[in-house]
N, CA and C of each residue as an Amber inpcrd file, in Angstrom:
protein
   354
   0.4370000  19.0040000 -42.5800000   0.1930000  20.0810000 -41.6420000
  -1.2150000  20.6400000 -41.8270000  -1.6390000  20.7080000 -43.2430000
  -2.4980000  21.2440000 -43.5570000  -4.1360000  20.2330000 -42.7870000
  -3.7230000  18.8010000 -42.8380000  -4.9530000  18.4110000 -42.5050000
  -4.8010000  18.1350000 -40.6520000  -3.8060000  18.1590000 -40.4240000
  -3.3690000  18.4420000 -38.9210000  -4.6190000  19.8650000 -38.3720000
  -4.7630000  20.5710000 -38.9300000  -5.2870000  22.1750000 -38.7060000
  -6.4750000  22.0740000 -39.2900000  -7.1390000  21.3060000 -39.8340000
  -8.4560000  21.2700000 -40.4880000  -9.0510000  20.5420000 -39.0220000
  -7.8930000  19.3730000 -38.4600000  -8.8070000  18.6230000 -37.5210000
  -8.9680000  19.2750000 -36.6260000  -7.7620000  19.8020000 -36.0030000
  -7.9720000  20.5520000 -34.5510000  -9.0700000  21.4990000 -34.7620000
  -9.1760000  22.4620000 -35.8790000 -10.5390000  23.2690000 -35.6980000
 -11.8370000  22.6810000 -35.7900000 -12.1420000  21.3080000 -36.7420000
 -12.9990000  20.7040000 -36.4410000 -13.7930000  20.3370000 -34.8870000
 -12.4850000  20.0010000 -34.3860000 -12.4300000  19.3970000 -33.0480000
 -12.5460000  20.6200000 -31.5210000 -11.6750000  21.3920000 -32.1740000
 -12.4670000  22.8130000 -31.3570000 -13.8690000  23.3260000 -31.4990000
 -14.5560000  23.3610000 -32.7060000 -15.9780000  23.4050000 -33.0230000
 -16.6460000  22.7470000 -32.7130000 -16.4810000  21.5150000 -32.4390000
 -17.2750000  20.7380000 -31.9370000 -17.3930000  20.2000000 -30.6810000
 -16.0680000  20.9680000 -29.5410000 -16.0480000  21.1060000 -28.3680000
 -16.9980000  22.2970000 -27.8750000 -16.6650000  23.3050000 -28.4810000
 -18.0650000  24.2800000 -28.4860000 -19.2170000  24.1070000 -28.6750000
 -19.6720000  23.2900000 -29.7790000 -20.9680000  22.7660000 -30.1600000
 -21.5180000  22.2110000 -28.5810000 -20.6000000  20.9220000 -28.3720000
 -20.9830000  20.0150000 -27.1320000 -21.2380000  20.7920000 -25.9840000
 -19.7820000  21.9270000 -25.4210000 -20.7990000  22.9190000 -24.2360000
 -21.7640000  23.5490000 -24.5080000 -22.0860000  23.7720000 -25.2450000
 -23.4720000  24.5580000 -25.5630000 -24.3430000  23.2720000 -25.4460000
 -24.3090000  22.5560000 -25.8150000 -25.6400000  21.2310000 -25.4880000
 -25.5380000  20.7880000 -24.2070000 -24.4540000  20.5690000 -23.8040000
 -24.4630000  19.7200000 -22.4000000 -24.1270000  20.6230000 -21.3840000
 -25.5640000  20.6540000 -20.2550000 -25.2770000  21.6750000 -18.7880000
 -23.9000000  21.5320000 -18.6670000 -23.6690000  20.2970000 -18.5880000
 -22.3190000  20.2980000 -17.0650000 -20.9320000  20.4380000 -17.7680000
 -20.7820000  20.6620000 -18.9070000 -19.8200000  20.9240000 -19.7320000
 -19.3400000  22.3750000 -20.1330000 -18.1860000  23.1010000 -19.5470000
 -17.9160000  24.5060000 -19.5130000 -16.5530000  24.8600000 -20.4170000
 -16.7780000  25.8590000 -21.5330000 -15.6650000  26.2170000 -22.6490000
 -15.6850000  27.3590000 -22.4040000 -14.6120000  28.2960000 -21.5940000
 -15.1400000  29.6670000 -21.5830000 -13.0380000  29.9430000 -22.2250000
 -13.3970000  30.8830000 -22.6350000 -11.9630000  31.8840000 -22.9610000
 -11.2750000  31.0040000 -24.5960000 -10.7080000  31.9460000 -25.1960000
 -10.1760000  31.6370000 -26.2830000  -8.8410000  30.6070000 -26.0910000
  -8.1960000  30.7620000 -24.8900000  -7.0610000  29.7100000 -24.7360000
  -7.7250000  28.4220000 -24.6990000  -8.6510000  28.2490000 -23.7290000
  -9.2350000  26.8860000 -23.3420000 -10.2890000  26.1210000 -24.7600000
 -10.1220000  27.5950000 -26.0930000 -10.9300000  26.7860000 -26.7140000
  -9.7650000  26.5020000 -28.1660000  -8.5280000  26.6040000 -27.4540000
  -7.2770000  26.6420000 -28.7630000  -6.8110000  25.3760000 -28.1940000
  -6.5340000  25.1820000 -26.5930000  -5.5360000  23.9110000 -25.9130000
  -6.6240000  22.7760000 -25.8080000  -7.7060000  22.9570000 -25.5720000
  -8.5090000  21.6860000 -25.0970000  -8.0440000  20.7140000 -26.0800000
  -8.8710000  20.8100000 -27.6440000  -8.6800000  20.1200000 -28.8740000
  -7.7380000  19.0140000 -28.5030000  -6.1700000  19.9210000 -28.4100000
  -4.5960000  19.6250000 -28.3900000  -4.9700000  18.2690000 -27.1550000
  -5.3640000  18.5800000 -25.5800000  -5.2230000  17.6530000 -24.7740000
  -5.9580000  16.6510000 -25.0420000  -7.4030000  16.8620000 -26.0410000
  -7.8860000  15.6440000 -26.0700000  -7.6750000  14.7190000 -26.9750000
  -6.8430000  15.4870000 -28.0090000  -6.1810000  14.3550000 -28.9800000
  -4.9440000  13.3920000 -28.6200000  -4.6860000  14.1450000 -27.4130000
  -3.1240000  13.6790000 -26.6460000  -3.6570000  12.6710000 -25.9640000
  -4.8110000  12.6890000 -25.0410000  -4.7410000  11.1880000 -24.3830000
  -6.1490000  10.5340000 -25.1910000  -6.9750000  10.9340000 -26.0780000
  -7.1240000   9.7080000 -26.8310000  -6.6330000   8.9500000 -27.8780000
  -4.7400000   9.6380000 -27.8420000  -3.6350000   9.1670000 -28.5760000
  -3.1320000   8.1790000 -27.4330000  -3.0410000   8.7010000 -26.5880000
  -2.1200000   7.8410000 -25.6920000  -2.5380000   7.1750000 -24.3020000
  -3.7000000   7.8040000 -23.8050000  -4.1030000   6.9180000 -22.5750000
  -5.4270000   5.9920000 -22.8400000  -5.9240000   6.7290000 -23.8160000
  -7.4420000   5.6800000 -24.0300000  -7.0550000   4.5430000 -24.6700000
  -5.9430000   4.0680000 -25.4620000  -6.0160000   2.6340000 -25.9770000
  -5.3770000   1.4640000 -24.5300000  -4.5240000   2.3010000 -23.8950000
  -4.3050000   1.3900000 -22.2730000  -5.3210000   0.8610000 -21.8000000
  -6.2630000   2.5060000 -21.6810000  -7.6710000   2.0800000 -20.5240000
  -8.0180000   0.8490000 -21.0150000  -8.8620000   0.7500000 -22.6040000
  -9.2300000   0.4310000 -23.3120000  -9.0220000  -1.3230000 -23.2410000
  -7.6840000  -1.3470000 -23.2610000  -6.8710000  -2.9490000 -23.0230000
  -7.4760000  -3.3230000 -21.7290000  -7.0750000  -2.1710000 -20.9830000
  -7.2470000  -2.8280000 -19.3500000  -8.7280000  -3.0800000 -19.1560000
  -9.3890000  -2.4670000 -19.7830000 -10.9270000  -2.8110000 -19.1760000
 -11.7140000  -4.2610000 -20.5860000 -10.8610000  -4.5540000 -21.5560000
 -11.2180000  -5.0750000 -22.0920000 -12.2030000  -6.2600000 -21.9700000
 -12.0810000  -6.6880000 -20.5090000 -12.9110000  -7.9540000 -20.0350000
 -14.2650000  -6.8140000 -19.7550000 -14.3030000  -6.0390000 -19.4900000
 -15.6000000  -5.2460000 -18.6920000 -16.4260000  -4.9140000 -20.0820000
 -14.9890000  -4.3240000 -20.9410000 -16.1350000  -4.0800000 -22.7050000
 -16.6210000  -5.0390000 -22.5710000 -16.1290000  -6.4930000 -23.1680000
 -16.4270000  -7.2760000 -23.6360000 -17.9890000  -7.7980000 -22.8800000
 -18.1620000  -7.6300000 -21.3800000 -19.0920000  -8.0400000 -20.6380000
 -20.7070000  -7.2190000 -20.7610000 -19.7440000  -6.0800000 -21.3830000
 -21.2510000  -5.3690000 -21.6040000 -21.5530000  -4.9370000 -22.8840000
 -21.2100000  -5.3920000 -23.5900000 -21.3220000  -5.5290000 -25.0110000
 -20.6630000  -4.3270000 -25.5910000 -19.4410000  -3.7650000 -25.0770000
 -19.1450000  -2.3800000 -26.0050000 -20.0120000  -1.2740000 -25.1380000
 -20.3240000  -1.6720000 -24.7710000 -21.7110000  -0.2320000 -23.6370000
 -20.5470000   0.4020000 -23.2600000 -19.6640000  -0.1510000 -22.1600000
 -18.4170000   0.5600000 -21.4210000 -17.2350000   1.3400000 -22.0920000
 -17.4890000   1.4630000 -23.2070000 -16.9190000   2.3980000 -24.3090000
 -17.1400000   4.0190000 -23.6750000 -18.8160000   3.6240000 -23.4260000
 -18.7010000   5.0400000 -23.2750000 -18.8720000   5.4740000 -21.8550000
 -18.6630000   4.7920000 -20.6710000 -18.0260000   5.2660000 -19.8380000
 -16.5790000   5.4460000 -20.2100000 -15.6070000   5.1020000 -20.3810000
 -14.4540000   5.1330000 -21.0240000 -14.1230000   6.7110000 -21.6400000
 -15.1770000   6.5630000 -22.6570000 -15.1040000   7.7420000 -22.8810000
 -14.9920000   9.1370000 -22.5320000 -16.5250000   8.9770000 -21.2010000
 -16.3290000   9.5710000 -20.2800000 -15.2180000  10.1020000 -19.5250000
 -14.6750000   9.2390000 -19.2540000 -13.5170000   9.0470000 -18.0770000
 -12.3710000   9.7340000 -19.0120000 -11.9020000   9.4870000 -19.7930000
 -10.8030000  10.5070000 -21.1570000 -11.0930000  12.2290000 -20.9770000
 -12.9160000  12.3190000 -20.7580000 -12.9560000  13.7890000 -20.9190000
 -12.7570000  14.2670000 -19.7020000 -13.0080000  13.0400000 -18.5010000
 -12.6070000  13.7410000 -16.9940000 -11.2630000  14.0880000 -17.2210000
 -10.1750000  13.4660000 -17.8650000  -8.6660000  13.4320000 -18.2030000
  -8.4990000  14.5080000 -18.2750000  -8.9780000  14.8770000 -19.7150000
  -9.1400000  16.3610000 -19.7250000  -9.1880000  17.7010000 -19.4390000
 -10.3670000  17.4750000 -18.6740000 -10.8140000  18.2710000 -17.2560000
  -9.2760000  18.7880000 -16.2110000  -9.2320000  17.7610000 -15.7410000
  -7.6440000  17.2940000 -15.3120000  -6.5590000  17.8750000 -15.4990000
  -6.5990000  17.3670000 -16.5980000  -4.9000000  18.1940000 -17.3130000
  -5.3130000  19.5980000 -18.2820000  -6.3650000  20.2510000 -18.5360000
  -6.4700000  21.1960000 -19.2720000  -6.9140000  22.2620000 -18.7100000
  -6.7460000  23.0490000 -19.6150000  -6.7080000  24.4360000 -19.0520000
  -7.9790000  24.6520000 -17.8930000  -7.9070000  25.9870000 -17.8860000
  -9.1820000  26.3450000 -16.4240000 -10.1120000  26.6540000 -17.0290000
  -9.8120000  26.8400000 -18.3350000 -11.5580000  27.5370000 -18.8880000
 -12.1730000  26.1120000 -19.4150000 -11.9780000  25.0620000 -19.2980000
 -12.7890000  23.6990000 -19.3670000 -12.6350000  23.0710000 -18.2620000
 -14.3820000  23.1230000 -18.3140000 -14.8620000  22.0630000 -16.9100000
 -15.9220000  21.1900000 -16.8700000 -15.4690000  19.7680000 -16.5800000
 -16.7010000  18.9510000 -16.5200000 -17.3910000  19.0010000 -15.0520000
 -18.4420000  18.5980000 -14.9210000 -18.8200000  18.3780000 -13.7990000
 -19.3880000  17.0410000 -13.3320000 -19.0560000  16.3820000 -13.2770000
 -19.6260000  15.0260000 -12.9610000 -18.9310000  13.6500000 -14.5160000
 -19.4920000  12.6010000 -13.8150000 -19.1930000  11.6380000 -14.7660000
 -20.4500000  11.4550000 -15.7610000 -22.0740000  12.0110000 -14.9450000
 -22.7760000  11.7390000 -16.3770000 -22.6420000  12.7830000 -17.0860000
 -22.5280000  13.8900000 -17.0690000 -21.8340000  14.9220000 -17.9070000
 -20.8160000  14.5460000 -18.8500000 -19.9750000  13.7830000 -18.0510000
 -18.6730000  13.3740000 -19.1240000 -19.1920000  12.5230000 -20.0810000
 -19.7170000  11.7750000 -19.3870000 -20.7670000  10.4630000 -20.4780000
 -21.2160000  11.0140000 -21.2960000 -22.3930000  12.0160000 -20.8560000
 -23.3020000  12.3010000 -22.2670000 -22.3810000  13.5330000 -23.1320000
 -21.2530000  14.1420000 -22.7370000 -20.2210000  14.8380000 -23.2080000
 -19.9830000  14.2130000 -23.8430000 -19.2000000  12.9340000 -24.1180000
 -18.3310000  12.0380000 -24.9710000 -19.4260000  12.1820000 -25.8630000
 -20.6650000  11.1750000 -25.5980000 -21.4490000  10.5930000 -26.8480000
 -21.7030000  11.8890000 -27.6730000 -22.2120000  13.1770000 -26.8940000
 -22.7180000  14.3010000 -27.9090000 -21.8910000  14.4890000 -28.8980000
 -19.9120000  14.6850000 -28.1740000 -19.2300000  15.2140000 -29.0800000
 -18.9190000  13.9870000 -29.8730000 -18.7610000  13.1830000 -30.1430000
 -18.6560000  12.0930000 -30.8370000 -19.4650000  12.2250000 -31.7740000
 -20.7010000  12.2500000 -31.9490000 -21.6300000  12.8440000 -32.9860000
 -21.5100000  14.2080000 -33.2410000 -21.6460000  14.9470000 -32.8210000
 -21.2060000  16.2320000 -33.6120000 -20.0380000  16.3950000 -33.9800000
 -18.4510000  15.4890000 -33.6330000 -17.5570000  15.0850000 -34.7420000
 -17.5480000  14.0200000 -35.6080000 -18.3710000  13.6110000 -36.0200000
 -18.6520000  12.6640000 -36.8510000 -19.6160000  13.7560000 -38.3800000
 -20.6400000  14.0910000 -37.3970000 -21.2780000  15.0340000 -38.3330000
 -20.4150000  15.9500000 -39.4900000 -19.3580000  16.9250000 -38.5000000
 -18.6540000  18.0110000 -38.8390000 -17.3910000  16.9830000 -40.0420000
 -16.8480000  15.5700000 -39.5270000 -16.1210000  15.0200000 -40.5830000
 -16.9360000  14.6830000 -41.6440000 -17.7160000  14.6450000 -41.8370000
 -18.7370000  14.5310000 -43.1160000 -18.4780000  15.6440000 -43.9900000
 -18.3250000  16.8720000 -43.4910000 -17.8670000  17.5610000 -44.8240000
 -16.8860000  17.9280000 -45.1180000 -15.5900000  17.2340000 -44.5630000
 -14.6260000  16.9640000 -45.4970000 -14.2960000  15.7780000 -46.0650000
 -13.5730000  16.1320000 -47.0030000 -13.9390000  14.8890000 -48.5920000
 -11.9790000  14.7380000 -48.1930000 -12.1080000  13.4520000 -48.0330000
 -11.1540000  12.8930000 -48.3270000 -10.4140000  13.1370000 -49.8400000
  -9.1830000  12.9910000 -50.4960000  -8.6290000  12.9980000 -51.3400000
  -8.6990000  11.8060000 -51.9650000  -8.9390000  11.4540000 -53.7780000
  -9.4640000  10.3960000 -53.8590000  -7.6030000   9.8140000 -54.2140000
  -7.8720000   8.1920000 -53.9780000  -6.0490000   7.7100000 -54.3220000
  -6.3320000   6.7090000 -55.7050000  -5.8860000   7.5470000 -56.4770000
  -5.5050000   7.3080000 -57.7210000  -4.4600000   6.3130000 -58.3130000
């Protein structure tokens, strides 16, 4: 439970981080910055490995590039199914949305230390 709640706030922080960098990306109100996290772990639990299959000939054609439209397209999901205080606006928004937050959660998992297995 405990590392369940380390991620989601990670992942809320760094949804904040990303609207603040990216114009077309909007986090306003404390609900939309408690539920977003929740929806985007839900369909890049459950709809991005489908997409993922289904477009597999298109990855494969562009070397992995189409990842991050993909990506994109998860945060339009988002958009979609989540609350009103998150809003994308466009697909290059979503694009450069994905890649920003992707690095600034990558960054933010850097300082937590795994448990070593003994």
């Amino acid at each position: 439970m405990k590392r369940f709640l380390i991620t989601w706030l990670l992942s809320a922080i760094a949804l904040l981080i990303t609207a603040f960098l990216v114009k077309g990306i909007v986090l306003k109100g404390a609900f939309a910055i408690i539920v977003t996290p929740l929806i985007l772990g839900i369909i890049n639990a459950i709809i991005r490995p489908v997409l993922f299959w289904l477009t597999l000939p298109l990855n494969i054609l562009t070397l992995g590039l189409f990842t991050l439209v993909l990506n994109g397209i998860c945060l339009l999901l988002v958009d979609f199914f989540g609350p009103p205080g998150f809003r994308v606006r466009g697909l290059v928004s979503a694009i450069v949305g994905a890649l920003v937050l992707s690095m600034v959660s990558w960054i933010l998992g850097l300082f937590i230390k795994e448990p070593a297995n003994a």
